[in-house]
VEXZA-256178 format. One record per residue: residue in one letter; x, y, z of N, C-alpha, C, O in turn. Coordinates in pm, 1 decimal, decimal comma. Example, Ala and Ser with C-alpha at 12.3 -4.5 7.8 and 13.67 -1.06 7.14 Angstrom:
BEGIN
   residuo     n_east    n_north       n_up    ca_east   ca_north      ca_up     c_east    c_north       c_up     o_east    o_north       o_up
         A     1319,0     -569,0      780,0     1230,0     -450,0      780,0     1320,0     -330,0      780,0     1423,6     -331,9      846,5
         S     1285,0     -225,0      708,0     1367,0     -106,0      714,0     1290,0        3,0      787,0     1340,9      113,8      803,9
***
This chain:
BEGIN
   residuo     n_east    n_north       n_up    ca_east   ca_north      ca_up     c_east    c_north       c_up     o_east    o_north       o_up
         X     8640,2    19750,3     7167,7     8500,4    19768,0     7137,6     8467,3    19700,3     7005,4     8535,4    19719,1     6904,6
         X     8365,3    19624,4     7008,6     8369,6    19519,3     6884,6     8250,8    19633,8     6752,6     8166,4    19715,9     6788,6
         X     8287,1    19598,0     6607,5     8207,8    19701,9     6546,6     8134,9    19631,3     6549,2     8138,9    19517,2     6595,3
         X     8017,5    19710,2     6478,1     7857,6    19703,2     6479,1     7857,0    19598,8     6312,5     7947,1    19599,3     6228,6
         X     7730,9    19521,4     6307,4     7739,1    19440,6     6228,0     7762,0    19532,6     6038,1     7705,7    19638,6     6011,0
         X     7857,1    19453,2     5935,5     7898,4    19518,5     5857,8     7876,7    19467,0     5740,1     7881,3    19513,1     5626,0
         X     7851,9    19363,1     5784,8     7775,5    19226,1     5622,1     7740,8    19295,2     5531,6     7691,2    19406,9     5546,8
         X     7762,7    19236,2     5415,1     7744,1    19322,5     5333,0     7549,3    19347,8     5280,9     7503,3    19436,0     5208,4
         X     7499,4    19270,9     5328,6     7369,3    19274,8     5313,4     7291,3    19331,6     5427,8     7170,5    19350,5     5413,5
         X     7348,1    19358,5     5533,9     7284,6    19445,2     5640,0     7277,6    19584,8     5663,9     7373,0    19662,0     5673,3
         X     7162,7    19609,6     5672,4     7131,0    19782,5     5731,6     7134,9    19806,1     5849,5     7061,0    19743,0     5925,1
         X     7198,9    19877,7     5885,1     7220,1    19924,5     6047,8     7106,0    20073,7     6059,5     7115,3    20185,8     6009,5
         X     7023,0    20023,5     6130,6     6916,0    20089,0     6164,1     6990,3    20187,5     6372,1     7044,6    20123,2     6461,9
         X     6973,4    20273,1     6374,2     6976,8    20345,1     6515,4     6871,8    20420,8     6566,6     6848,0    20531,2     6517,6
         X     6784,8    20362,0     6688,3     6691,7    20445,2     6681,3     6727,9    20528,5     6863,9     6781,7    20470,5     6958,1
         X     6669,4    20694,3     6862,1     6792,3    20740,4     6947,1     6682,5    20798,4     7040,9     6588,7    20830,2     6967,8
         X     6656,6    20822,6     7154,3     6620,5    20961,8     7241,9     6656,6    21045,6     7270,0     6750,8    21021,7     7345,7
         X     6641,8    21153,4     7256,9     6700,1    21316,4     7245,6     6780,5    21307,8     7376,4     6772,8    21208,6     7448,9
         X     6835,4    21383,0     7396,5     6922,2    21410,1     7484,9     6858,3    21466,3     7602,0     6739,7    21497,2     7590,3
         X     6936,8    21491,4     7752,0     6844,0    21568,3     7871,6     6847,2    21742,0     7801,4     6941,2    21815,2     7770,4
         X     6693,2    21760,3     7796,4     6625,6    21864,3     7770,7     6639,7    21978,5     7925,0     6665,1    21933,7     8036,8
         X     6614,1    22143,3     7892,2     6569,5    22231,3     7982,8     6450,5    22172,2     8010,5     6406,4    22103,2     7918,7
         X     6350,3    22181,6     8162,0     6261,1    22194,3     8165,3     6152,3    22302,4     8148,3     6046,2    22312,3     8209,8
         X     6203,8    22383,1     8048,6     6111,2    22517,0     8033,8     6170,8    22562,6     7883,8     6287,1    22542,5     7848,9
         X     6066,5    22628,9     7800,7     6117,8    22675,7     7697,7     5957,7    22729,5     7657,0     5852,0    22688,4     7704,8
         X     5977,6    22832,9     7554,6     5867,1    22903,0     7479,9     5748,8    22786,2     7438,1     5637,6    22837,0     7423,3
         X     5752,9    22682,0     7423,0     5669,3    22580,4     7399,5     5759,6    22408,3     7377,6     5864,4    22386,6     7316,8
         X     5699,4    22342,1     7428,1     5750,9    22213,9     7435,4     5840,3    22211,1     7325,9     5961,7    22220,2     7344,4
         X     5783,8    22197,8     7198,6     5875,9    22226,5     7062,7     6000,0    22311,2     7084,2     6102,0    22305,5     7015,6
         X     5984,9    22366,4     7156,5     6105,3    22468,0     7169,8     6241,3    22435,4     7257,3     6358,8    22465,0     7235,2
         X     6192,1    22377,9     7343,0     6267,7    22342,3     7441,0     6449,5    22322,1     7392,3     6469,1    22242,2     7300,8
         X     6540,4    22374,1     7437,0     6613,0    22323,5     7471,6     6761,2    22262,1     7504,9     6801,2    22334,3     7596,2
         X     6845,3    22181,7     7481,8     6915,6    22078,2     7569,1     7009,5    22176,5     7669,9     7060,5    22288,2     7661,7
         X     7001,5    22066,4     7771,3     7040,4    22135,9     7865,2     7195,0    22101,5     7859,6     7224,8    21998,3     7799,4
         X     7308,7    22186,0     7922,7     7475,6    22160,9     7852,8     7513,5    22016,6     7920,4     7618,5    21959,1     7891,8
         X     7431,4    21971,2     7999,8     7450,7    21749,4     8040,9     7397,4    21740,3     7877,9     7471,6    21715,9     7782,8
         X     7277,1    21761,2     7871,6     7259,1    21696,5     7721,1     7335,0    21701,0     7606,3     7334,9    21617,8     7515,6
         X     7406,8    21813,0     7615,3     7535,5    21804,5     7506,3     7619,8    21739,5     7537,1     7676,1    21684,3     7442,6
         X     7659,2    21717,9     7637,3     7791,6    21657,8     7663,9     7754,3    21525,7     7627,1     7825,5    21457,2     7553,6
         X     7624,8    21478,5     7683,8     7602,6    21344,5     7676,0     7576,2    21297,0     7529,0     7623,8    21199,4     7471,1
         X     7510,5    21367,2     7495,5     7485,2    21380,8     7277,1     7634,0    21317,0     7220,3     7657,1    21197,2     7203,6
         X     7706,3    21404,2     7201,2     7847,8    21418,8     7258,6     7925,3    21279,9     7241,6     7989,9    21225,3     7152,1
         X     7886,4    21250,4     7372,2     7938,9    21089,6     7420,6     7873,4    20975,5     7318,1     7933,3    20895,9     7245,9
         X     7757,5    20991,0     7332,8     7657,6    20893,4     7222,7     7742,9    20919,0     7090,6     7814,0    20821,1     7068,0
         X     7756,4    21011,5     7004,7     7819,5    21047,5     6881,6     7965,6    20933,3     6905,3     7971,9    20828,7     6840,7
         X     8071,8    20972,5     7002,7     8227,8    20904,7     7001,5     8161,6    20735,4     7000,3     8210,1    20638,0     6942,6
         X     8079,5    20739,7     7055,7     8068,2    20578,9     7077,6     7987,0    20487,4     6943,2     7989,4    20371,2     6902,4
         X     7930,6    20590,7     6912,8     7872,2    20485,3     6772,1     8006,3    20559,7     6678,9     7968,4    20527,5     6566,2
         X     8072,0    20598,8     6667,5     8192,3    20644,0     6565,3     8297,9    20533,9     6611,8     8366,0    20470,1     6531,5
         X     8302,6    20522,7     6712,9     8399,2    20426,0     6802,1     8388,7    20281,6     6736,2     8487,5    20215,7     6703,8
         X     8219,4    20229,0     6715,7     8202,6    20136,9     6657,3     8214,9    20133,0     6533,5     8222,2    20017,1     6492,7
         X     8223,0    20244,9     6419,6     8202,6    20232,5     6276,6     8078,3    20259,7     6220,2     8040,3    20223,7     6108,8
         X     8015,6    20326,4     6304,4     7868,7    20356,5     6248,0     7853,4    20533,6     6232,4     7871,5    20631,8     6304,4
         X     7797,8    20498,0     6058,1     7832,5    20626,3     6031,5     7639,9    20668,0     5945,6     7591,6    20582,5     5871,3
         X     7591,1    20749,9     5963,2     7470,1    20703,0     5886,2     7478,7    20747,1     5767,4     7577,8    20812,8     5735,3
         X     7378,4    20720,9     5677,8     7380,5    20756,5     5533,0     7256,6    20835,9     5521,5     7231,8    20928,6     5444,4
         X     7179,7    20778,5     5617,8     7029,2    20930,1     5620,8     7043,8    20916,9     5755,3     7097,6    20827,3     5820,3
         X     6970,4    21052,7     5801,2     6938,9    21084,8     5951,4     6782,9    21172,5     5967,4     6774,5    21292,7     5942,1
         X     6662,9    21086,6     6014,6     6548,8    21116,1     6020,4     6548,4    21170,8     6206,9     6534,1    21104,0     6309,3
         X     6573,4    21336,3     6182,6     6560,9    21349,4     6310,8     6432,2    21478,8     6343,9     6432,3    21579,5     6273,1
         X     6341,9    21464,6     6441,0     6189,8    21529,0     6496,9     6254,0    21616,7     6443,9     6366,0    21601,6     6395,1
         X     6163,9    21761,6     6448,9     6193,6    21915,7     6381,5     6211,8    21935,9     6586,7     6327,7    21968,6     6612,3
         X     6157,5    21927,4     6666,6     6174,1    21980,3     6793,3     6296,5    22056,9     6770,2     6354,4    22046,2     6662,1
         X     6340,5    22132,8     6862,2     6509,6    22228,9     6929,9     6560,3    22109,8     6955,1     6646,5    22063,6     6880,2
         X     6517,6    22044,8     7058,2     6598,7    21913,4     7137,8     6652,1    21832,8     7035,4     6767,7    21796,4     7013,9
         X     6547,2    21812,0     6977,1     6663,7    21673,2     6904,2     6719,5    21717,5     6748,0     6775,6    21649,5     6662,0
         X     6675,3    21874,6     6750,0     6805,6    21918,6     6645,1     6954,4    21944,5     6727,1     7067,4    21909,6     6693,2
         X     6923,7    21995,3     6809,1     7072,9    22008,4     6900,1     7127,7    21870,4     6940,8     7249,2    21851,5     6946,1
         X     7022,5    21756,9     6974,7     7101,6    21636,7     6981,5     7138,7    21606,9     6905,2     7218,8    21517,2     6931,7
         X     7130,7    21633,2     6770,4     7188,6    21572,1     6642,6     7331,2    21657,6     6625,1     7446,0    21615,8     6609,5
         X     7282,9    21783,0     6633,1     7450,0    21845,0     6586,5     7536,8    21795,9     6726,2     7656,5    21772,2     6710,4
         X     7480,5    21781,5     6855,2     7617,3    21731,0     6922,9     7633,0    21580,3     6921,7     7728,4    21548,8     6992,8
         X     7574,6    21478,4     6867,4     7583,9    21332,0     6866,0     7730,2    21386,0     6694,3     7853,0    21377,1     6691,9
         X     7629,8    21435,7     6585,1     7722,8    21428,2     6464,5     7868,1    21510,4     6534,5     7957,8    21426,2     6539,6
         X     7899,6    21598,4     6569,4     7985,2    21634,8     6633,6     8060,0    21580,3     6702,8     8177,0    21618,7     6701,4
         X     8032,1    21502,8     6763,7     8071,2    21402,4     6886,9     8129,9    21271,9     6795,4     8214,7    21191,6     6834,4
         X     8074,6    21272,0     6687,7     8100,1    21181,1     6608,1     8194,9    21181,0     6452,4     8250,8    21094,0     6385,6
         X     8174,0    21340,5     6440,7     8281,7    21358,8     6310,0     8190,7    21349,7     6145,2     8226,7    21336,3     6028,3
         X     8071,8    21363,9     6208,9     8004,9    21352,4     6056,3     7950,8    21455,2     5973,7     7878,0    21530,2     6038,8
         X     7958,4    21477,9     5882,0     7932,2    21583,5     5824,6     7760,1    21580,2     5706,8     7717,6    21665,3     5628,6
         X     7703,0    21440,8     5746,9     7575,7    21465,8     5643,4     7438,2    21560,2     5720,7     7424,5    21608,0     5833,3
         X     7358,3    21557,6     5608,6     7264,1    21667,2     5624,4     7160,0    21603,5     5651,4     7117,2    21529,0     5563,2
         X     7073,7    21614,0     5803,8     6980,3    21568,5     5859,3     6846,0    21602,9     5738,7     6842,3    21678,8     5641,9
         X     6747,2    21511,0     5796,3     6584,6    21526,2     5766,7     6525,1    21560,1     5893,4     6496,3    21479,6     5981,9
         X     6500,6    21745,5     5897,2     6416,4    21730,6     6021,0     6280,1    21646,9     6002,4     6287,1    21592,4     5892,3
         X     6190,5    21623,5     6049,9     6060,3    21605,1     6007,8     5986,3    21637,4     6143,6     6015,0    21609,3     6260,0
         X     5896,6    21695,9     6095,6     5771,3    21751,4     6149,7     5689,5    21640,4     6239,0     5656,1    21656,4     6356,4
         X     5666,2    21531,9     6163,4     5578,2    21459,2     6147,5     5653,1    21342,4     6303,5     5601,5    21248,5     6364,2
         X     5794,3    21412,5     6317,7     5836,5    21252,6     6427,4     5801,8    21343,5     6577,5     5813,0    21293,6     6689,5
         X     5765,5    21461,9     6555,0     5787,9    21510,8     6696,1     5648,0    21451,3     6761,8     5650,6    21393,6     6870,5
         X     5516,1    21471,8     6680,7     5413,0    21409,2     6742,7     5362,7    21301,5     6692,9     5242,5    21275,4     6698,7
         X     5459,9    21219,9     6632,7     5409,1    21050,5     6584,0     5430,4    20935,2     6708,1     5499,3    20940,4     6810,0
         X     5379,6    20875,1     6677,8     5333,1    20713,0     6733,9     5464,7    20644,7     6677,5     5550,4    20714,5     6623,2
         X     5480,4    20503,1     6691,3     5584,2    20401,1     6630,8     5545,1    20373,2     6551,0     5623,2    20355,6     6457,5
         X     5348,5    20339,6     6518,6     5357,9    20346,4     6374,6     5385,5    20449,6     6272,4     5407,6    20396,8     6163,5
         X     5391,5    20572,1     6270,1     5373,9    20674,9     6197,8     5557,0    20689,2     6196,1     5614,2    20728,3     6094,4
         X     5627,3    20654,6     6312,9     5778,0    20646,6     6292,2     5860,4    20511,2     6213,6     5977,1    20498,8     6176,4
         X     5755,3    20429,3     6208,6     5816,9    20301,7     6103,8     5782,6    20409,4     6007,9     5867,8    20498,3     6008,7
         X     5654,2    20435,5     5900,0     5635,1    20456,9     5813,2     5720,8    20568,6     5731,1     5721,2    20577,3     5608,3
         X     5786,1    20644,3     5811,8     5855,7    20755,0     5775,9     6012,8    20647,1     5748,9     6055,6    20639,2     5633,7
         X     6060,5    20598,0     5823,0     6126,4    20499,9     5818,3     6145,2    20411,3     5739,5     6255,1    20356,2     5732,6
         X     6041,4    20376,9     5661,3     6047,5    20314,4     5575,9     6046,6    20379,0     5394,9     6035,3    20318,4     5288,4
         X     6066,7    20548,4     5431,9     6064,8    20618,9     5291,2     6236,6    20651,6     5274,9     6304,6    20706,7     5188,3
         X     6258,2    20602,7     5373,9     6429,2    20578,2     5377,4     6506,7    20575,1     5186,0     6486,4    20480,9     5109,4
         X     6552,1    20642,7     5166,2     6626,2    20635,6     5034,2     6711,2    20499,2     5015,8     6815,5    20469,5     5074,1
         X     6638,2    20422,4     4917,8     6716,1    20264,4     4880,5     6860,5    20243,1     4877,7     6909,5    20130,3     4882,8
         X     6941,4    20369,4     4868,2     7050,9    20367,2     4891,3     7131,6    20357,6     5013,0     7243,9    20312,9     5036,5
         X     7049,0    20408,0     5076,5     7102,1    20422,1     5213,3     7147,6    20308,9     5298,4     7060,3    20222,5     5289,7
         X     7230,0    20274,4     5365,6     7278,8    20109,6     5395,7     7251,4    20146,3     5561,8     7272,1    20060,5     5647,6
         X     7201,2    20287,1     5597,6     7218,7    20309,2     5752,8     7150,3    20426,7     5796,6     7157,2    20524,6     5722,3
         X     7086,5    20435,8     5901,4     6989,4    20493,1     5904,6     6979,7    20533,5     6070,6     6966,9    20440,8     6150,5
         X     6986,6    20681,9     6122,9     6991,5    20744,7     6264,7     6832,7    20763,0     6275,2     6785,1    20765,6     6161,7
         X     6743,3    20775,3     6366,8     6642,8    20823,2     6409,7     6667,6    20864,7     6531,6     6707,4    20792,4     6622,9
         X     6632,4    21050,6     6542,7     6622,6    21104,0     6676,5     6488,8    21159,7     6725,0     6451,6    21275,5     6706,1
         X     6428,6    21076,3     6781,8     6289,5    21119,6     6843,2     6230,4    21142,4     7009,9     6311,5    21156,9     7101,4
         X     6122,0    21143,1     7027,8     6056,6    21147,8     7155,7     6049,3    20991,7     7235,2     6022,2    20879,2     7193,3
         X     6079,0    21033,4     7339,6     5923,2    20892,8     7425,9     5821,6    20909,2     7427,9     5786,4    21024,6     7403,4
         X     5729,6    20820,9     7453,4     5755,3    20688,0     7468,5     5808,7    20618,7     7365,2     5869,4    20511,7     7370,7
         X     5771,8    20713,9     7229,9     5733,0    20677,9     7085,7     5872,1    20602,9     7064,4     5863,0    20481,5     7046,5
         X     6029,0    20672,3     7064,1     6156,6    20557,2     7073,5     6152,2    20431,1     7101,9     6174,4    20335,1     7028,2
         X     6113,4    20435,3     7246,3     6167,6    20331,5     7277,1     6033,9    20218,7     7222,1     6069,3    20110,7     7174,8
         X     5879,3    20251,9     7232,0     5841,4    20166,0     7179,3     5856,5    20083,0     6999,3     5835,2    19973,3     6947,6
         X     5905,2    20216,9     6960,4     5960,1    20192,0     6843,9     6051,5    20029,6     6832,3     6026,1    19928,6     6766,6
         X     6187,2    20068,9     6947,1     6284,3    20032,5     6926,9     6209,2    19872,5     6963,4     6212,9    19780,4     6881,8
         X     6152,4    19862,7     7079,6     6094,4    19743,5     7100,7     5990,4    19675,2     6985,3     5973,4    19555,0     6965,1
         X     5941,0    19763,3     6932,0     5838,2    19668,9     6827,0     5941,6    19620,3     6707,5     5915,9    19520,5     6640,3
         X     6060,0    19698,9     6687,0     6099,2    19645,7     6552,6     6230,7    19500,8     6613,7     6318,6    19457,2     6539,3
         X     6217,2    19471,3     6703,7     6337,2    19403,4     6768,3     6228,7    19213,5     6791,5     6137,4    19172,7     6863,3
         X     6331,5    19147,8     6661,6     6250,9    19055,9     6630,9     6285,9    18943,7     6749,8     6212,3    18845,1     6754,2
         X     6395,7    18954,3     6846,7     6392,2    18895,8     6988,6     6525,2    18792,7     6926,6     6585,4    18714,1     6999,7
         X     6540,8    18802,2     6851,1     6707,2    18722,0     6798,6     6843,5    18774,7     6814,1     6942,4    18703,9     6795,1
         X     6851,2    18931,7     6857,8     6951,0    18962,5     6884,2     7033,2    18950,0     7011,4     7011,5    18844,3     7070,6
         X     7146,7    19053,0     7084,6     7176,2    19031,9     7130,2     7098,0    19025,8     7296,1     7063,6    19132,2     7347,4
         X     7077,9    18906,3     7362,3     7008,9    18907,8     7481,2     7020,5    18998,7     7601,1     6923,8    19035,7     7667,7
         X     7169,0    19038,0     7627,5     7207,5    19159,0     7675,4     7148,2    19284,8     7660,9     7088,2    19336,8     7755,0
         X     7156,8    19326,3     7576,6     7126,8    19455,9     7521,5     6963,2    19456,5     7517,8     6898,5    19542,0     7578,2
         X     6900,7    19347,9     7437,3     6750,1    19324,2     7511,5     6701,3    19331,1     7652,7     6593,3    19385,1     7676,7
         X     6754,6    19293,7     7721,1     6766,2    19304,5     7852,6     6733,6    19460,8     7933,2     6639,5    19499,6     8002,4
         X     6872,2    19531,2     7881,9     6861,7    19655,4     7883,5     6811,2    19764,7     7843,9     6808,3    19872,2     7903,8
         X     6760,9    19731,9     7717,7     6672,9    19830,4     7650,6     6537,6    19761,2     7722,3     6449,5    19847,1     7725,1
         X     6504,6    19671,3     7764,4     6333,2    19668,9     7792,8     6369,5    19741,3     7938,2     6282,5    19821,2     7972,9
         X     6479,4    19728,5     8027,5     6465,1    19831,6     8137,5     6447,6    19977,3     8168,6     6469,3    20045,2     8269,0
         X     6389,1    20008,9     8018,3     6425,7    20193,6     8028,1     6474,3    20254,5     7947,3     6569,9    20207,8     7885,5
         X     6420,0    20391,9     7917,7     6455,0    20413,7     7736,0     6490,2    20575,8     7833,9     6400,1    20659,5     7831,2
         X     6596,8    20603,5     7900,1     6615,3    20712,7     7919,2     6690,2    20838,0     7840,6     6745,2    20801,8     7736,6
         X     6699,2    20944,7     7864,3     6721,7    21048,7     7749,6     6868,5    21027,8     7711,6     6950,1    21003,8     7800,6
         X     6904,0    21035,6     7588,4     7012,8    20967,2     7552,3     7049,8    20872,7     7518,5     7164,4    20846,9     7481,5
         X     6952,4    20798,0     7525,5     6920,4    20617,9     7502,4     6923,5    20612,1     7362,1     6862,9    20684,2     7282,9
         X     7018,8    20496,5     7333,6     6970,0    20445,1     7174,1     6992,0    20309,1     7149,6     7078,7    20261,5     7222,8
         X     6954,0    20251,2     7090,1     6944,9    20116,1     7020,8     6978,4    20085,8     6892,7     6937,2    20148,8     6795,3
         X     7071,1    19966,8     6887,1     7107,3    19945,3     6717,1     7042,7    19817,4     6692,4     7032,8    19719,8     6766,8
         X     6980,3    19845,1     6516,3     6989,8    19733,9     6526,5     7020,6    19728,2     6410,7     7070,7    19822,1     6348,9
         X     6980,8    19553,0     6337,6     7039,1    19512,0     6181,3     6895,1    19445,8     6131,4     6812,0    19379,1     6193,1
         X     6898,7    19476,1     6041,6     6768,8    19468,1     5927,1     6840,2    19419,6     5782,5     6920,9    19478,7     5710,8
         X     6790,2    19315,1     5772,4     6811,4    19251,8     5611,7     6685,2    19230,4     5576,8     6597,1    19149,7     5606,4
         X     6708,7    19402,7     5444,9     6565,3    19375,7     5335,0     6564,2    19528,7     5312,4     6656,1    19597,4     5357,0
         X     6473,5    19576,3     5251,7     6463,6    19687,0     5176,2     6411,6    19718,4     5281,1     6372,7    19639,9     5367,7
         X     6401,1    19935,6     5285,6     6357,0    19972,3     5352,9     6195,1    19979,1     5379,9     6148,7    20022,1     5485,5
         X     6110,9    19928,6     5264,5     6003,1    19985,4     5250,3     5944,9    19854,9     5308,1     5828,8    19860,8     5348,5
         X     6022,5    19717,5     5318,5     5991,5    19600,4     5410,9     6020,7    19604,3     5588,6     5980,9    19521,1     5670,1
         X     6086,7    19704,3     5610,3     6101,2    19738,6     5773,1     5920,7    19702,3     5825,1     5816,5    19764,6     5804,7
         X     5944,3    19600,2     5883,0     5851,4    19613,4     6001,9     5841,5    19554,5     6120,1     5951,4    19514,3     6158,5
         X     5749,2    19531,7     6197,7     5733,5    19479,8     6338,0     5826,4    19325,0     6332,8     5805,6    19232,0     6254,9
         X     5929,1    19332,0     6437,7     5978,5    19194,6     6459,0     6046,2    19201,4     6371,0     6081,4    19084,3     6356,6
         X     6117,2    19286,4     6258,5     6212,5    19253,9     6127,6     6321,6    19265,6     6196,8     6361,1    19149,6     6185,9
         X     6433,5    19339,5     6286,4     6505,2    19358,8     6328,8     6560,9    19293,4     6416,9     6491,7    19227,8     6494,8
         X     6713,1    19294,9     6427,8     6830,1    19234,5     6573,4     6847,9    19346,6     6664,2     6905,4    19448,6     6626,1
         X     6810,2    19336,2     6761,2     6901,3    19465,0     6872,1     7031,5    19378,6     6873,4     7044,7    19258,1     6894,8
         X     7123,2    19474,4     6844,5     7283,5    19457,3     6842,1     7309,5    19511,2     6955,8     7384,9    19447,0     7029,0
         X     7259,6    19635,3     7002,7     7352,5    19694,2     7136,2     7205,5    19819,6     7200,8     7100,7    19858,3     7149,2
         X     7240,8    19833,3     7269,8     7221,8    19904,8     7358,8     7294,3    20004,8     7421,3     7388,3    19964,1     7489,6
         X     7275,9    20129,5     7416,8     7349,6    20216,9     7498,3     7297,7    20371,2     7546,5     7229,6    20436,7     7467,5
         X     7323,5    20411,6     7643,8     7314,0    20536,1     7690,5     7404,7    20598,9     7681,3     7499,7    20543,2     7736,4
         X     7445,3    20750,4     7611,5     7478,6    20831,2     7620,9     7555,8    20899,3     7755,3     7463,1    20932,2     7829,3
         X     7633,0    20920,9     7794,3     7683,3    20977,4     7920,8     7807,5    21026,0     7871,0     7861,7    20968,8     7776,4
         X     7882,7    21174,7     7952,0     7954,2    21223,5     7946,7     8023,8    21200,4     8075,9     8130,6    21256,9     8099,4
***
């Protein structure tokens, strides 16, 4: 499995879809993952660890779902840092998820996002400047299903993240 890009001037950006959710819970916010979605969380976690990707912040929705996708992706993965729920990703747009995205701490060389659809995957598509890998483009424009995530690489500060700045490096779904 080849690692994820490591240059020393590149940010490895991941932007993720929660895992398969219950279909029922006290309120949408509430919802959730169903024990496929852990397993599959899970799987997503070994496979970006597999590659060397470790984050340095993690901007993940306040939802149930994609706090539980986070402790079983970090789990799955061996990491021990301390998420950012935010409020603000469960009912944002891609713009309102760059912008949060872009308050990213200057230190940070790497960066997880766990959010909703459509808002992911259009995310993942607006910041994907069409130079990366063609494969993985390919696949991510076929479908941003739960568990879905996208890497990519960004050279420049965070507060310069925008439309078209980014490489999709890979593509992958989650599965157990």
């Amino acid at each position: 499995m080849p690692p994820l890009d490591s240059s020393p001037d590149a940010r490895l950006i991941v932007v993720m879809r929660h895992a398969k959710a219950e279909s029922w819970g006290e309120s949408d916010q509430e919802r959730r993952l169903a024990e496929k979605g852990r397993a599959d969380a899970a799987a997503a976690g070994r496979w970006l660890a597999e590659r060397g990707f470790t984050p340095d912040h993690a901007l993940v929705s306040s939802a149930t779902r994609t706090q539980e996708t986070w402790g079983a992706v970090a789990e799955g993965a061996g990491w021990s840092i301390s998420p950012v729920f935010e409020d603000g990703l469960y009912s944002a747009g891609p713009d309102t998820a760059l912008d949060l995205m872009r308050e990213t701490p200057a230190e940070a060389r790497s960066l997880l996002v766990i959010g909703h659809n459509p808002t992911v995957a259009y995310l993942a598509q607006m910041l994907d400047d069409g130079e990366g890998d063609p494969a993985a483009i390919v696949d991510m424009a076929g479908g941003y299903p739960t568990c879905a995530l996208t890497v990519l690489t960004f050279h420049g500060s965070w507060g310069d993240l925008a439309m078209a700045s980014a490489s999709v490096t890979a593509f992958h779904v989650g599965r157990d």
